[in-house]
C-alpha positions as CSV (number, residue, x, y, z in Angstrom):
1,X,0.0,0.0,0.0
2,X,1.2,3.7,-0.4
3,X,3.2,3.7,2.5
4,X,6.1,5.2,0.4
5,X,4.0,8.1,0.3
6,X,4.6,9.0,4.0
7,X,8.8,10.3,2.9
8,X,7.4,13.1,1.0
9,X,4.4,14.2,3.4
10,X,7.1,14.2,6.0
11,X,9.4,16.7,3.9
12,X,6.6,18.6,3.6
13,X,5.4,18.8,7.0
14,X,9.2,20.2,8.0
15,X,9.2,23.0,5.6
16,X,6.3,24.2,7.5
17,X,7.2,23.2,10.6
18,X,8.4,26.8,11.5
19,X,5.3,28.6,10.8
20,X,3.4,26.1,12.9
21,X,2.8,28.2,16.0
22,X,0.7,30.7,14.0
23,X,-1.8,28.2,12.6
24,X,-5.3,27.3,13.6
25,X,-5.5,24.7,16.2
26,X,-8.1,21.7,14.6
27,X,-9.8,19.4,16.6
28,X,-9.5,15.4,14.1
29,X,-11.4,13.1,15.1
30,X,-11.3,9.3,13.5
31,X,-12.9,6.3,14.3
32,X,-9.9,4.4,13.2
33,X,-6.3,5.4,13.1
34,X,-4.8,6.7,9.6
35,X,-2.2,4.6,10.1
36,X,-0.8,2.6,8.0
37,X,-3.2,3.1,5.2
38,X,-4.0,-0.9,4.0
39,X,-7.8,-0.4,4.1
40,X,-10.0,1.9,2.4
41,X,-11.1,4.0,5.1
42,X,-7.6,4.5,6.5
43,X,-6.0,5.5,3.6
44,X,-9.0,8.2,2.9
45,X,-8.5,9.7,6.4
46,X,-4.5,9.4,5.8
47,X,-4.1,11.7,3.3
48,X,-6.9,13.6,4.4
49,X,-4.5,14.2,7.6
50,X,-1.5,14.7,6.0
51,X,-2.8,17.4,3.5
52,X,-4.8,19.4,6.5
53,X,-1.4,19.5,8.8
54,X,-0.1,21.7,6.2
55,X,-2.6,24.0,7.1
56,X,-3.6,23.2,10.4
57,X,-1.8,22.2,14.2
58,X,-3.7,18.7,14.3
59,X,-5.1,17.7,17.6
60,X,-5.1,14.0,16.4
61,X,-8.1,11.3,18.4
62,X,-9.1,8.2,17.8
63,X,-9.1,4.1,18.3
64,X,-7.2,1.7,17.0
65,X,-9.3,-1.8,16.7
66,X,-5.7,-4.4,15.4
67,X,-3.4,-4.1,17.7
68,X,-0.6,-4.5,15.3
69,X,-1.6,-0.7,14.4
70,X,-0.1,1.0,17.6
71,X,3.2,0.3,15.8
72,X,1.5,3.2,13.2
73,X,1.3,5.9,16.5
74,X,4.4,6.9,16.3
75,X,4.8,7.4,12.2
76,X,1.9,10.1,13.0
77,X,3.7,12.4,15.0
78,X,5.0,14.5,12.2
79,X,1.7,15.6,11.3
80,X,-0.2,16.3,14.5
81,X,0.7,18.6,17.5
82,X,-0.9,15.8,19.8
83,X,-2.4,12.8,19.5
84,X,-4.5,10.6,21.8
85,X,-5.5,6.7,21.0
86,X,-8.1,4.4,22.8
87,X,-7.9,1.1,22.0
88,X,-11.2,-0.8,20.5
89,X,-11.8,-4.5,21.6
90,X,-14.1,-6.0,19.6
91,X,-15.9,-8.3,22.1
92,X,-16.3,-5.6,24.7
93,X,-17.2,-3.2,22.5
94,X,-20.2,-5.1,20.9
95,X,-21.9,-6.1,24.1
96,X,-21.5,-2.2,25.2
97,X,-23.4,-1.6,21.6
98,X,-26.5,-3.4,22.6
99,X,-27.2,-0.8,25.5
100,X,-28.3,0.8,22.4
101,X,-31.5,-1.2,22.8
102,X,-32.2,0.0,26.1
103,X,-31.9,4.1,25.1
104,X,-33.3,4.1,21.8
105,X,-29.9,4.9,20.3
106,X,-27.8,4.2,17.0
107,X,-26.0,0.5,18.7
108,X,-23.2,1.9,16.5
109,X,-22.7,5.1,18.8
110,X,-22.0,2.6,22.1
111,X,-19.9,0.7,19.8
112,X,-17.7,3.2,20.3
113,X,-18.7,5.1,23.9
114,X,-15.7,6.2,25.5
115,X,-15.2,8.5,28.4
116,X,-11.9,8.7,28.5
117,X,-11.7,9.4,24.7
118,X,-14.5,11.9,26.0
119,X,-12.5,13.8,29.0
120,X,-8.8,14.2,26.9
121,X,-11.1,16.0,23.8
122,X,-13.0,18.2,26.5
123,X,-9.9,18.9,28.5
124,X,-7.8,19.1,25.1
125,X,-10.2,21.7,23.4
126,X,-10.5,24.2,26.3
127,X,-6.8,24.2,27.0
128,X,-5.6,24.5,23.7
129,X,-8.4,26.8,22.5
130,X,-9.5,24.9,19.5
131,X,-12.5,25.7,17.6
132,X,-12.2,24.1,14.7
133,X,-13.3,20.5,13.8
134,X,-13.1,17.7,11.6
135,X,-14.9,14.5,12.2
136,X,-14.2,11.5,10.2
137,X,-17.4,9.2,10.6
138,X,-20.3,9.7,12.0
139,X,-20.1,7.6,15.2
140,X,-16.5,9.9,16.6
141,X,-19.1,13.1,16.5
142,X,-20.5,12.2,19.5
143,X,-17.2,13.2,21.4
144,X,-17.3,16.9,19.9
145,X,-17.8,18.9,23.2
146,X,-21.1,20.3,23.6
147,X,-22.4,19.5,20.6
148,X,-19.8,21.8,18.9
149,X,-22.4,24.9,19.5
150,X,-18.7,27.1,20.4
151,X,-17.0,26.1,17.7
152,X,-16.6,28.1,14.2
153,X,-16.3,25.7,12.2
154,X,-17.6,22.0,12.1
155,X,-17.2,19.8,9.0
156,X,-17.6,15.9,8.7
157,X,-16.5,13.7,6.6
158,X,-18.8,10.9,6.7
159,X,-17.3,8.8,4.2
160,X,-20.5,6.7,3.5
161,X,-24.3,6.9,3.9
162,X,-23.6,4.3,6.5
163,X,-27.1,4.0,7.7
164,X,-28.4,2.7,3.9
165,X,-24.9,-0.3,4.6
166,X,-26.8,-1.9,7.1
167,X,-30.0,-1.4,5.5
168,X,-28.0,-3.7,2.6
169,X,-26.9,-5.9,5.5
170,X,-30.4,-6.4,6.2
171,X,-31.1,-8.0,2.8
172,X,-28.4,-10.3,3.5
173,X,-29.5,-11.7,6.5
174,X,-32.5,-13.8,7.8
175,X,-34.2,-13.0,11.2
176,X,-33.3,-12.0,13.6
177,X,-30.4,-10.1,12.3
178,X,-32.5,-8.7,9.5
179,X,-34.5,-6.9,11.9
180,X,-31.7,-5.6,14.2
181,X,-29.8,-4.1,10.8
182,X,-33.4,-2.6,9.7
183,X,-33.5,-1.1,13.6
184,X,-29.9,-0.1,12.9
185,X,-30.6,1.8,9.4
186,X,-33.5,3.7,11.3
187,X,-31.6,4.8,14.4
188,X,-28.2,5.5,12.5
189,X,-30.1,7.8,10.0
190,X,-31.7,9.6,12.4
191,X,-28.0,10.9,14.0
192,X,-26.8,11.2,10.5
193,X,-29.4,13.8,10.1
194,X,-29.4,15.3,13.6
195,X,-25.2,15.9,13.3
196,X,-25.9,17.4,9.3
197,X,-28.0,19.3,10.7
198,X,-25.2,20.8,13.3
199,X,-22.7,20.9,11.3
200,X,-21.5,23.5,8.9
201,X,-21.0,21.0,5.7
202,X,-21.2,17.0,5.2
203,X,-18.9,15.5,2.8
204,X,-19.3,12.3,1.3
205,X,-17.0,10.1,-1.0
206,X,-19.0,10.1,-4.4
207,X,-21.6,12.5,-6.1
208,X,-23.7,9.0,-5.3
209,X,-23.5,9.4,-1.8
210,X,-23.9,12.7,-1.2
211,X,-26.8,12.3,-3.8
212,X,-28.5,9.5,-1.8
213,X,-28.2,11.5,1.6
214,X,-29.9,14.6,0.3
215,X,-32.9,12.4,-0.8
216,X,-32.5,11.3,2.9
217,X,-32.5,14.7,4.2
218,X,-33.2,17.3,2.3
219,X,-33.1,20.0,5.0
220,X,-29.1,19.8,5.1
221,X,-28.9,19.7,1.3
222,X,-27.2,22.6,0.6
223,X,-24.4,21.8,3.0
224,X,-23.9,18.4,1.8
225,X,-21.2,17.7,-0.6
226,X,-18.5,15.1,-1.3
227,X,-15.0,14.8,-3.1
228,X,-13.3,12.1,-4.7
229,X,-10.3,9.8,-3.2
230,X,-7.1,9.4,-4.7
231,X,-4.7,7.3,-5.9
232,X,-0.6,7.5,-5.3
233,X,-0.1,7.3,-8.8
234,X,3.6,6.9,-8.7
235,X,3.4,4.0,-6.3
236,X,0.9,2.7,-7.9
237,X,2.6,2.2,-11.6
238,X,3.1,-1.1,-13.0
239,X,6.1,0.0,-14.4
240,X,7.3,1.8,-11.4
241,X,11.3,0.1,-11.1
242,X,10.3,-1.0,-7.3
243,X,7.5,-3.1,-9.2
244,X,9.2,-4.7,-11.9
245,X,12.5,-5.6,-9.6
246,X,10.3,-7.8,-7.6
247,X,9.5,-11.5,-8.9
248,X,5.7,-12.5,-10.4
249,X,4.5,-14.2,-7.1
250,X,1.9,-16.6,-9.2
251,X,2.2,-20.2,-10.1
252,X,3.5,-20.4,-13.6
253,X,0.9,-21.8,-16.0
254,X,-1.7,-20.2,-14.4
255,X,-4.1,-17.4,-15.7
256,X,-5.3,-15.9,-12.9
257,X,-8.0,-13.5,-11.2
258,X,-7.6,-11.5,-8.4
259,X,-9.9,-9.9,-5.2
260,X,-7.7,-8.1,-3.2
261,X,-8.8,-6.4,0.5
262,X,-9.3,-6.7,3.8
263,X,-10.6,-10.0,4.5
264,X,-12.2,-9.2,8.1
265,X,-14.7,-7.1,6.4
266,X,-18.3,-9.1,6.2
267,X,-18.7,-7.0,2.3
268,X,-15.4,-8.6,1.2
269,X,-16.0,-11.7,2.5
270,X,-19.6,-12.1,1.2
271,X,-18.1,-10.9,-2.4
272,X,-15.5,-13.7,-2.6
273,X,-17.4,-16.8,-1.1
274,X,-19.7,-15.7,-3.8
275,X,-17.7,-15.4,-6.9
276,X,-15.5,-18.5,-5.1
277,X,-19.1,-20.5,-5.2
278,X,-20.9,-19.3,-8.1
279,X,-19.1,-17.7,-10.6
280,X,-15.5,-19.8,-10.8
281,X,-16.5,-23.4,-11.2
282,X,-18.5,-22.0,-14.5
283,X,-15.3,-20.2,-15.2
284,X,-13.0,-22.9,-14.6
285,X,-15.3,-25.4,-16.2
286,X,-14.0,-23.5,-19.8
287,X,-10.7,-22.3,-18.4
288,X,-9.4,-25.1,-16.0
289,X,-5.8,-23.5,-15.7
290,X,-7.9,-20.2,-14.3
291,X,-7.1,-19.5,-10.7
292,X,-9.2,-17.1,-8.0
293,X,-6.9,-15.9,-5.5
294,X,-7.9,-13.8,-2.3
295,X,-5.1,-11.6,-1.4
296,X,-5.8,-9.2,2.5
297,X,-5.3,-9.6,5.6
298,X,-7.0,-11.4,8.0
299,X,-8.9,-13.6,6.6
300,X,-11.7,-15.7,8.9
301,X,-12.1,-19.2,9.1
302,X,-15.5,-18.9,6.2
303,X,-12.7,-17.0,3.7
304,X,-9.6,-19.8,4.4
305,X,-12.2,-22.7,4.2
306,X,-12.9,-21.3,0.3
307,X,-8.4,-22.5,-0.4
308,X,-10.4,-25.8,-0.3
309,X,-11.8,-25.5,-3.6
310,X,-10.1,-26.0,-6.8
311,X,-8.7,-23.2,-8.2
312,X,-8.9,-20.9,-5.0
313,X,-6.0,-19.8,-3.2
314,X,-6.1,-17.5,-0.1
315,X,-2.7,-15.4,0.8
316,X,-3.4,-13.7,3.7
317,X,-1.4,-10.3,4.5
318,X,1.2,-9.4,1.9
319,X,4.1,-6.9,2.2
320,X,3.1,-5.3,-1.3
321,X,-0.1,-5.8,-3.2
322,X,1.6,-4.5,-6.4
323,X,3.2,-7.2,-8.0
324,X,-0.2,-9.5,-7.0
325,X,-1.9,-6.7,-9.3
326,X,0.7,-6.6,-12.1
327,X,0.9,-10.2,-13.4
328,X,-2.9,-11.2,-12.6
329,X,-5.4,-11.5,-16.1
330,X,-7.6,-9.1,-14.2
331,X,-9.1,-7.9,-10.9
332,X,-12.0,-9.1,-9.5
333,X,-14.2,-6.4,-7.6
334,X,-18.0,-8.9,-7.4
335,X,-19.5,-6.7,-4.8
336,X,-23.4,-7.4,-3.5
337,X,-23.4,-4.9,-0.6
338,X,-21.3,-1.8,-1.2
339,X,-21.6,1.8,-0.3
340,X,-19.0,4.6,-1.8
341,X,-15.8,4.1,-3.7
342,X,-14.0,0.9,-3.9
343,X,-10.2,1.5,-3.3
344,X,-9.6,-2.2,-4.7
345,X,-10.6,-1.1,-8.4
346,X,-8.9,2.6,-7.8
347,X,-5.8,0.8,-7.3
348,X,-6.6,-1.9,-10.4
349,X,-7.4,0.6,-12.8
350,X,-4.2,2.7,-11.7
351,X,-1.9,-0.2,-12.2
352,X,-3.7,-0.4,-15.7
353,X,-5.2,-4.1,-14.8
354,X,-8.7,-4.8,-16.2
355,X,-11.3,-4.7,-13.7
356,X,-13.9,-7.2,-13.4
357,X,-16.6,-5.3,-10.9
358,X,-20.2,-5.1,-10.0
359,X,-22.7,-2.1,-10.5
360,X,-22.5,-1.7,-6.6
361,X,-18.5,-1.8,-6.7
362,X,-18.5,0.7,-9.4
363,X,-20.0,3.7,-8.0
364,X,-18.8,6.6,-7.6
365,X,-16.3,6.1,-10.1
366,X,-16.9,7.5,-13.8
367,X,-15.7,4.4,-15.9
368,X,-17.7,3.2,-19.2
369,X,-18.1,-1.0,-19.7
370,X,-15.9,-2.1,-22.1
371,X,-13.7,1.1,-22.6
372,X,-12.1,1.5,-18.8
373,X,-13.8,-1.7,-16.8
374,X,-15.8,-5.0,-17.8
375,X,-19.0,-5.1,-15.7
376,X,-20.2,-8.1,-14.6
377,X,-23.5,-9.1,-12.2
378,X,-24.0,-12.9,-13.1
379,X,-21.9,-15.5,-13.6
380,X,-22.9,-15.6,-17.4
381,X,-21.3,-12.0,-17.2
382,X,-17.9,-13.0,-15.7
383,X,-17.5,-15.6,-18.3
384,X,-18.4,-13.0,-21.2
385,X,-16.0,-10.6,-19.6
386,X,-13.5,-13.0,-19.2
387,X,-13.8,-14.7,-23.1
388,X,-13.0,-11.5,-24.2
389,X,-10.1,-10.8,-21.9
390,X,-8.4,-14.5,-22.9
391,X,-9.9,-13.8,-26.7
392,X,-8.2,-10.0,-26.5
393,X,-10.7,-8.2,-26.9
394,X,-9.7,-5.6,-24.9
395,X,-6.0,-4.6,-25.7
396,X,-6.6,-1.0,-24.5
397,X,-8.9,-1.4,-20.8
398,X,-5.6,-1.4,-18.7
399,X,-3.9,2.2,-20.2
400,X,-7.5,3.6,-21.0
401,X,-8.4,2.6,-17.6
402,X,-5.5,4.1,-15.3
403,X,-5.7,7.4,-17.9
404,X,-9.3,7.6,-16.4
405,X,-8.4,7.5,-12.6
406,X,-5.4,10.0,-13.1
407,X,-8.2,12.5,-14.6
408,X,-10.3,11.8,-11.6
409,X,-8.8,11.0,-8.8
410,X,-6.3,13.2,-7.9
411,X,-5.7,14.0,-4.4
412,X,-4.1,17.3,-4.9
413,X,-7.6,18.2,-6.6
414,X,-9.9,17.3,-4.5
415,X,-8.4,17.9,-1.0
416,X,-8.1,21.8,-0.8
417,X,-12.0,22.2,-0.9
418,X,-11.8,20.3,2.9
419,X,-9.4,23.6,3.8
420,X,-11.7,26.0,2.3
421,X,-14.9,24.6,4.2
422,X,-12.6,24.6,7.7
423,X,-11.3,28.2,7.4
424,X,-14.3,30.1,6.0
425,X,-15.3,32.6,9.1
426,X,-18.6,32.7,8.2
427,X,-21.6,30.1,7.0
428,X,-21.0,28.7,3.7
429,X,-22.4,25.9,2.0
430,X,-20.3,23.3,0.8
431,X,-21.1,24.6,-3.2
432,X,-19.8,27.9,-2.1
433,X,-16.4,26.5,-0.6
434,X,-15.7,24.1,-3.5
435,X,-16.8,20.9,-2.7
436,X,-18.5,19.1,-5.6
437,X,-22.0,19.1,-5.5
């Protein structure tokens, strides 16, 4: 992942490392820390980070829910004046969730109660005189002091519409977990509303997103906006001399198809036991040499129970998913529950790899079937998509697709619109600070 990246925010955090005593104190608050950035919601709130310290004296919060990610507190410190990390236990903080069922609440916001999160931003915020805040996901704005009604400027990021996610969880499930998701869609929507409301702007990953949460509330749809992620471009270039120095890491012989993320998310893990299930024996059945493998971390017993059918192979964590992307036939992105941007096909298009993806695991990205990425529901569609790939039918989707992403996903672009919204003095919707609409 675009660790590398993390050299050159560093040089340019100490060229304005002198002028840092004269700059706004902002209040960051993330539900996970930006550190490293392997997933897609860390490396979102990474660079978001990185780009406001050069603006900003970052007061840094947040949990950290693998424990192998307190190595990552330290690699932080050159872009935030303080920082302050809780620790998330996933067992204890699941049974705190269903109070949630008691008080009426989100379960999500007692997912994450946490007083002593709670006392170091109160205690933090008076002494250093902050009054600026980002939040990064919805549940962390329960922690803003007050309510935020003495601070000048308020904006979150909530990624995704998170509350319509477990409404697509839902659909997934039978009963009783169908119902507790639906309960969970309600409750969560509510507070995404009542915190849009509060805020000064709400920014979303895709024109989708922030599309969908104005038809969810349409009183805060004037401040509701979104920009695009980005890719590392130059770390993410199949010919890039640190990708081509390393070996091809697949069986020779092999054609092979790719899913690459983290495999402790229940999206991801529904996506490949599906396409593991459904969609390869028909491919295999005409391609026998074709191989599925599942490259992320963590991956549950339900994902490393799939390595024991033919023609799947399950990796676990790898030191760099570059090479994995490189000498694959194409990536596989068969998403049935999905909400915003998929980093997995950012990073396939950008190392010029044709994409196999759903409708749900293509939006927010502006890519045309055929020309930038092969689209693909049923199985019948995988095997059309693939024919054509073996057949070479498409000898341009690879360049045509990473010349797309560099036009649109450009985090130099989108970013400064998050420093407008948090240093206008007065009200200003997100249109008027230039966020896209």
């Amino acid at each position: 992942m675009p660790i590398a990246t993390v050299a050159q925010a560093e040089m340019q955090k100490s060229e304005s490392a002198a002028s840092s005593s004269a700059r706004t104190p902002l209040l960051f608050l993330c539900h996970r820390i930006p550190f490293p950035p392997t997933k897609g919601d860390k490396i979102r709130s990474f660079h978001l980070l990185r780009h406001l310290s050069q603006h900003f004296d970052i007061y840094l919060a947040g949990f950290i829910d693998d424990p192998a990610d307190w190595s990552g507190v330290d690699e932080l410190g050159d872009f935030c004046r303080e920082k302050y990390f809780r620790p998330l236990r996933a067992g204890l903080a699941k049974w705190k969730s269903l109070t949630g069922l008691l008080t009426g609440r989100a379960l999500t916001l007692p997912y994450y109660a946490d007083a002593r999160m709670q006392r170091w931003v109160e205690q933090t915020c008076a002494a250093r005189g902050i009054q600026h805040v980002l939040v990064y996901s919805a549940a962390m704005a329960q922690f803003v002091p007050c309510g935020g009604e003495h601070f000048e400027r308020k904006v979150i990021d909530f990624v995704d519409v998170d509350s319509d996610k477990w409404n697509q969880f839902a659909e997934q499930k039978p009963w009783p977990l169908s119902w507790l998701y639906r309960r969970e869609a309600r409750q969560l929507l509510n507070f995404e509303k009542e915190i849009a409301s509060e805020f000064d702007a709400s920014l979303f990953v895709s024109a989708a997103e922030a599309s969908l949460f104005r038809q969810l509330s349409p009183e805060t749809a004037d401040k509701t906006g979104h920009y695009n992620n980005g890719v590392d471009f130059h770390y993410f270039d199949p010919e890039a001399d640190s990708v081509s120095a390393q070996q091809n890491p697949y069986p020779e012989g092999c054609r092979i198809l790719v899913f690459t993320g983290a495999m402790d998310y229940w999206p991801n893990v529904d996506a490949v036991t599906w396409f593991a299930n459904e969609v390869l024996p028909m491919l295999r059945s005409r391609y026998p040499e074709l191989t599925f493998f599942i490259v992320g971390s963590n991956p549950g017993p339900n994902v490393q129970r799939l390595a024991k059918l033919p023609g799947v192979t399950v990796t676990g964590r790898v030191p760099d998913i570059r090479p994995w992307l490189k000498h694959a036939l194409a990536a596989v992105a068969p998403m049935r529950v999905a909400r915003g941007v998929q980093n997995k096909v950012l990073e396939g298009m950008a190392m010029a790899l044709p994409v196999l993806v759903s409708r749900k695991g293509l939006e927010g990205i502006d890519a045309r079937h055929c020309e930038h990425v092969l689209l693909a529901d049923q199985p019948e569609e995988y095997l059309a998509a693939v024919d054509g790939l073996v057949g070479g039918s498409f000898p341009d989707i690879g360049s045509q697709a990473r010349h797309r992403i560099q036009q649109q996903f450009d985090w130099n672009q989108t970013l400064p619109a998050v420093v407008n919204l948090l240093t206008t003095e007065t009200a200003r919707s997100a249109r008027g600070a230039g966020v896209q609409q």
